[in-house]
N, C-alpha and C positions, 0 to 999 in steps of 0.2 A: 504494500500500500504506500501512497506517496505519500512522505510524513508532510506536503505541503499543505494536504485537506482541509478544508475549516475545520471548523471544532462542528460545526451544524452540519458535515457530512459526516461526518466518525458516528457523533451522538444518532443521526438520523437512520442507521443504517439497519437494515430490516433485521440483521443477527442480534442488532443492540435492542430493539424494539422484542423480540423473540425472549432477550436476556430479564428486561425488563416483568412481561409478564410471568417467566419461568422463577423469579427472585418473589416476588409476590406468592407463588403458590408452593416456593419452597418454607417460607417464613409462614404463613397459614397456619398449619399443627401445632407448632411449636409451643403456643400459649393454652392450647386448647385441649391437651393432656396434663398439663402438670401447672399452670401459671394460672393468672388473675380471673379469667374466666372459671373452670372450674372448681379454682379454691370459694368462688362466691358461691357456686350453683351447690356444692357440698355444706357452706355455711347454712345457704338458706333451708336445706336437707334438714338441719342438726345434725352433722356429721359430727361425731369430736375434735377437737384442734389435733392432733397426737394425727389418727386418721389421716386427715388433710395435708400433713406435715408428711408423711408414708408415701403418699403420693408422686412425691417428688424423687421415688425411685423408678417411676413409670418412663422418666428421662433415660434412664439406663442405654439404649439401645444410642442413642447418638455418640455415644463414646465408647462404643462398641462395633461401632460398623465399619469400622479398618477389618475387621474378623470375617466379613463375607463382599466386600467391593472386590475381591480377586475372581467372584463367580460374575458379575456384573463388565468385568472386563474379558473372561474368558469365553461366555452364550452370549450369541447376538439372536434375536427375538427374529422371527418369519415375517418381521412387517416395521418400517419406516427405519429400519437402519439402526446399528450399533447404539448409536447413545438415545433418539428420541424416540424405537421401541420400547426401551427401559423406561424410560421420561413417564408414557402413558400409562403403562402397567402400572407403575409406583402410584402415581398419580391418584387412576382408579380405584386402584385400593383405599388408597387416603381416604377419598372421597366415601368409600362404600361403608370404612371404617368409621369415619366422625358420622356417617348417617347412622348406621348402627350403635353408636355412643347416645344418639337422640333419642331413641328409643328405650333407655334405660331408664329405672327407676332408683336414686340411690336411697330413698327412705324406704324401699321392700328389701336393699341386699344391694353390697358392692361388688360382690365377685365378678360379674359380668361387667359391669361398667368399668374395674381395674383392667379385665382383659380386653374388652376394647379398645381400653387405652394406651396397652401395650401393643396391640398390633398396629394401631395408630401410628406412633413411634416408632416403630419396625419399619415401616414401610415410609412413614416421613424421612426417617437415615435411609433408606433407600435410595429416596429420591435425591435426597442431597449430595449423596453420591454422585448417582449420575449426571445432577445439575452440574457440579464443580466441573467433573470428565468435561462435561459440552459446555462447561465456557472454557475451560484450558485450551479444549481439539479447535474453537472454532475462533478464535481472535487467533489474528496477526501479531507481532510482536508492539507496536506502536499502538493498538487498539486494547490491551492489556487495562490500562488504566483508566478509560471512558467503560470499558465494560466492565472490572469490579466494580466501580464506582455507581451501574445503573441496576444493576443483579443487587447492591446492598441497597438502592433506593427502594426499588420493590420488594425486598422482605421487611425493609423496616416500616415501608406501610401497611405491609401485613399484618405486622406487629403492632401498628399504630389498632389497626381494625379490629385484632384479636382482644386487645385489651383497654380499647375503649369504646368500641360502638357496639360490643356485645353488652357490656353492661349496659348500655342505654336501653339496649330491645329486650333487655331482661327485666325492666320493671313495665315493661307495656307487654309482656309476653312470657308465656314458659320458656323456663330452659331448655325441654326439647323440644320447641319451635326454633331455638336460635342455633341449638347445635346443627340440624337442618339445612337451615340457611346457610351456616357457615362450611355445610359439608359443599352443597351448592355452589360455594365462589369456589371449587377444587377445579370446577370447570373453566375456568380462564386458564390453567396451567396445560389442561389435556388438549383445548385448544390450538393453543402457541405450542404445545412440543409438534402437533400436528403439520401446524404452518410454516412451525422453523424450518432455518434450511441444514440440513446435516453435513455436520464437518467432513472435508475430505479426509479419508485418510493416505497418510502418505507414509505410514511404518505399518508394520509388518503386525500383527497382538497376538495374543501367544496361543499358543495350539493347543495346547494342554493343561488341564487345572495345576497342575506341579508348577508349570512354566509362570500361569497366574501368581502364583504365589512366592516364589522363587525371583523371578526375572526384575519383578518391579528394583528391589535393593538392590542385585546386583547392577545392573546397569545404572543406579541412581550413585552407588560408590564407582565406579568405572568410567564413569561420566566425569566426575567431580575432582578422582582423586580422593583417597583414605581421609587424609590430613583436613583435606577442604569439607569435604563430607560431613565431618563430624562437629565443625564449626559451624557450618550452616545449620546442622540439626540443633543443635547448644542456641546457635541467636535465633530460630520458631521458639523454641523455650521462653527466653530472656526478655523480647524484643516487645509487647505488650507487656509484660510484668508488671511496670510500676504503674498501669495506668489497670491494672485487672486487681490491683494493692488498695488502690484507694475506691475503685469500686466495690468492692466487699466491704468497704465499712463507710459508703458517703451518707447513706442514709442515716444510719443509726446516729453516726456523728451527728445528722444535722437535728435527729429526735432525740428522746429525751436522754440518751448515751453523751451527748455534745451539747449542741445549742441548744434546744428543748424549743423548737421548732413545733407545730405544728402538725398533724396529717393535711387539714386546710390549705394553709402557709402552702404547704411544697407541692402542692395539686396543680397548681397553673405553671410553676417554675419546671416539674418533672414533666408536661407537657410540649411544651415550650423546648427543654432540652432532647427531645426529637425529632424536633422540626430542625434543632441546632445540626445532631448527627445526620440527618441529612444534608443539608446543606455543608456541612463539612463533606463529605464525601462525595458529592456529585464536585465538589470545589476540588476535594484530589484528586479526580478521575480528569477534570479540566486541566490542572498544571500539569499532572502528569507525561500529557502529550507535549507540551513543551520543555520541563526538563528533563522527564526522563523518568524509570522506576528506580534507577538506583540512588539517584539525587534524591528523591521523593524521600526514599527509607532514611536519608539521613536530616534535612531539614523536616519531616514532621514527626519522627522521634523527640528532636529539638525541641518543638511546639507546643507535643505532647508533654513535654517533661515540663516547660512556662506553665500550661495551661491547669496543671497540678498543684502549681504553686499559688493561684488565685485560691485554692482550700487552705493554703496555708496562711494568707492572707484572711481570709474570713476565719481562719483557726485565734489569730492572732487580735485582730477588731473586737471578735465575740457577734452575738447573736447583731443582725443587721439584713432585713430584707433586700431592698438594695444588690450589697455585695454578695447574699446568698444568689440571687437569681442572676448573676455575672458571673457566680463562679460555676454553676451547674451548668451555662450555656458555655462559657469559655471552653471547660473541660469536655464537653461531648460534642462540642465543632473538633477542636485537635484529635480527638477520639474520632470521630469519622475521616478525619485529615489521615491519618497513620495506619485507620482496618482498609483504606481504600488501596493505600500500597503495599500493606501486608499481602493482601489477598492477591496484588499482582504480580507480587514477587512468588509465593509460591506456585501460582501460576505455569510460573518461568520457569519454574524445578521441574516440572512436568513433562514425561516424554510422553509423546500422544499413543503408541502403543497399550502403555498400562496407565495412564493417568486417573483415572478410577484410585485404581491403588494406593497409586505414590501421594495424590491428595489427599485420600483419604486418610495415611500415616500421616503424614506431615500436619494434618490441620491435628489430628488426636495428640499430636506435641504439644500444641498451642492448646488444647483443650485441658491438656494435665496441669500445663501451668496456670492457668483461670482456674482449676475447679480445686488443685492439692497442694501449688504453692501459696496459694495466695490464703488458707485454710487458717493458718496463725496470726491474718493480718489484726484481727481484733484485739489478739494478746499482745502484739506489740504497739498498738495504739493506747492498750491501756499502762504498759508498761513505760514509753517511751514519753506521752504527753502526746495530744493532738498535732498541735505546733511541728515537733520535732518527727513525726511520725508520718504526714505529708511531703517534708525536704527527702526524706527518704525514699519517697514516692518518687519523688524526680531524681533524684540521685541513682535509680533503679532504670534508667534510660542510659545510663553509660555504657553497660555489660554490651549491651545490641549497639551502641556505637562503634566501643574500639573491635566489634567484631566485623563491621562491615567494610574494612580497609580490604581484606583475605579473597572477598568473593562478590561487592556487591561497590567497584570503589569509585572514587566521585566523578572520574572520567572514563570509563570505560572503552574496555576497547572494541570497536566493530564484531559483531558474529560471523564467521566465518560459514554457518549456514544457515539457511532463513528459517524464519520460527512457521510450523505447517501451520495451516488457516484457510481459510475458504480462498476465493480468486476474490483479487485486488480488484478486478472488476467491475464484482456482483453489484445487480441493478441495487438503491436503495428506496426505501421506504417511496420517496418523490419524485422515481422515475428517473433519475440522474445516475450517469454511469461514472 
């Protein structure tokens, strides 16, 4: 692709469009097994808190699904190609599952409604799967960061939808009226896998489930070099840390652990800072194409680690609306700034053969470190002082700095061969070639 394009050809192009609604119906499930929705629809139940809190093993499967993406790389489905047969199958299921979720009763008995909510999950990592696979196989290398940046637009409005426009239909409506409805938007994803265009392939994927399972690593050390390999693996670890540090305890700080803030107080501010994370990441997905992804990883690391520092500011003022709802936008604009190039850097990791796989490891890195190192962050907030326990937070951006000299560095050199992707061509959205 000519990296001269405007930004309104890249953004308009019918794979971006494809990415767009595929991000939307990948972010769907995700609140709707285990998050704001059904923890109300169990309250209003009289579920016990204990229960509710249980629930939140229903997640299980999404950090689990590195364990079966080698079958998803290895069968190709009898109908619309390698990545967006999978697409649909997942998809349907989704769909079939949250309808089946609707139809429960959880004041007659949870069992059924738990497994629901597990196959839900199952099949939601499924598709996430194969979404990442078919944005990796089907961007160009210069299209990498307008396309994580529209893939996180659309999930995060999924996300916006899951957990706040279902409460609204739930005080005008049953809850399984709204699971329903909500099985119903699955259809915008079955859709677009339909209408997308399917990545060329240009390698070889593997022929045997061994090979699935096998090949992805080695050819990912092979490729990189031992040395390199293991650094890159070390900074997916490190490289959100501090900003996944002070997300496990921004809330509590700003309730009654910290400021003694409100539920109220922080309703328009926690709003508001989603509109931020969007905007921040359609904003990386924009610079990206002009400086680049490896630039990117290092100036909004940078920003991220400022943008941390506005908590330590408010740590330090004390309670102050104002600076509260500056520092919750500050920090999840730089937060969308930094997942917009994370996502395109490992991307980049990706060989289009097993990409399935190799993203699906590599994200479950960055998942361990969101979900077990950041596990003590409360203990050292309470150990350390507020104040002191946010600089930490940004000081927690260094590790993924001085590691991006190795593999990722601020001038890089030319690739030697082109990243596979559709034709540079292909018509877009406007009829323009």
């Amino acid at each position: 692709m000519n990296g001269k394009r405007s930004l309104l050809e890249v953004f308009g192009s019918r794979k971006m469009a494809a990415l767009l609604f595929l991000g939307f119906s990948s972010g769907l499930p995700l609140y709707l097994t285990s998050k704001t929705p059904l923890q109300a629809w169990l309250t209003k139940e009289h579920v016990s808190l204990s229960t509710i809190a249980a629930f939140s093993l229903v997640g299980l499967p999404y950090s689990l699904k590195f364990l079966w993406s080698p079958l998803l790389d290895r069968f190709v489905p009898p109908f619309l190609g390698r990545r967006r047969g999978w697409l649909v199958i997942t998809q349907v299921a989704v769909l079939l599952a949250i309808a089946a979720m609707a139809f429960q009763k959880p004041s007659e008995g949870l069992t059924f409604l738990a497994i629901t909510a597990v196959i839900v999950a199952f099949f939601s990592a499924s598709q996430d799967i194969v979404a990442d696979a078919y944005r990796t196989d089907v961007l160009a290398e210069p299209e990498r960061g307008p396309g994580a940046s529209v893939f996180l637009l659309g999930y995060r409005v999924a996300i916006l939808v899951t957990s706040s426009l279902t409460l609204y239909l739930a005080d005008r409506m049953p809850w399984q009226t709204v699971y329903l409805l909500m099985s119903l938007l699955m259809l915008i994803g079955v859709v677009s896998s339909i209408l997308a265009p399917e990545p060329i392939l240009r390698y070889r994927p593997p022929q045997t489930l061994w090979d699935a399972v096998k090949l992805p690593l080695v050819e990912f050390f092979q490729r990189h070099g031992s040395l390199q390999a293991v650094l890159i693996l070390v900074f997916i670890v490190v490289y959100k840390l501090g900003d996944s540090l002070l997300k496990n305890v921004s809330t509590p700080f700003l309730l009654e652990k910290g400021l003694h803030f409100t539920q109220t107080d922080l309703a328009f501010p926690t709003g508001l800072g989603i509109f931020a994370v969007i905007v921040g990441t359609l904003t990386g997905g924009a610079l990206m194409t002009k400086i680049g992804v490896n630039r990117s990883l290092w100036i909004f690391a940078i920003l991220q680690a400022i943008g941390n520092l506005s908590y330590f500011a408010l740590a330090v003022v004390g309670k102050s609306f104002p600076l509260m709802l500056s520092a919750i936008n500050i920090e999840n604009f730089c937060a969308g700034l930094e997942s917009a190039a994370f996502v395109a850097f490992l991307m980049s990791l990706c060989n289009q053969g097993f990409s399935a796989t190799q993203y699906a490891l590599l994200s479950s890195l960055q998942g361990f470190s969101r979900d077990i190192l950041t596990a003590p962050a409360g203990a050292w907030a309470a150990t350390t002082g507020w104040p002191l326990f946010f600089v930490i937070t940004a000081i927690a951006a260094l590790p993924g700095l001085l590691l991006l000299p190795f593999f990722a560095p601020w001038n890089p050199q030319p690739a030697a061969i082109p990243r596979p992707g559709l034709d540079d061509e292909e018509e877009d959205l406007w009829g323009r070639k």
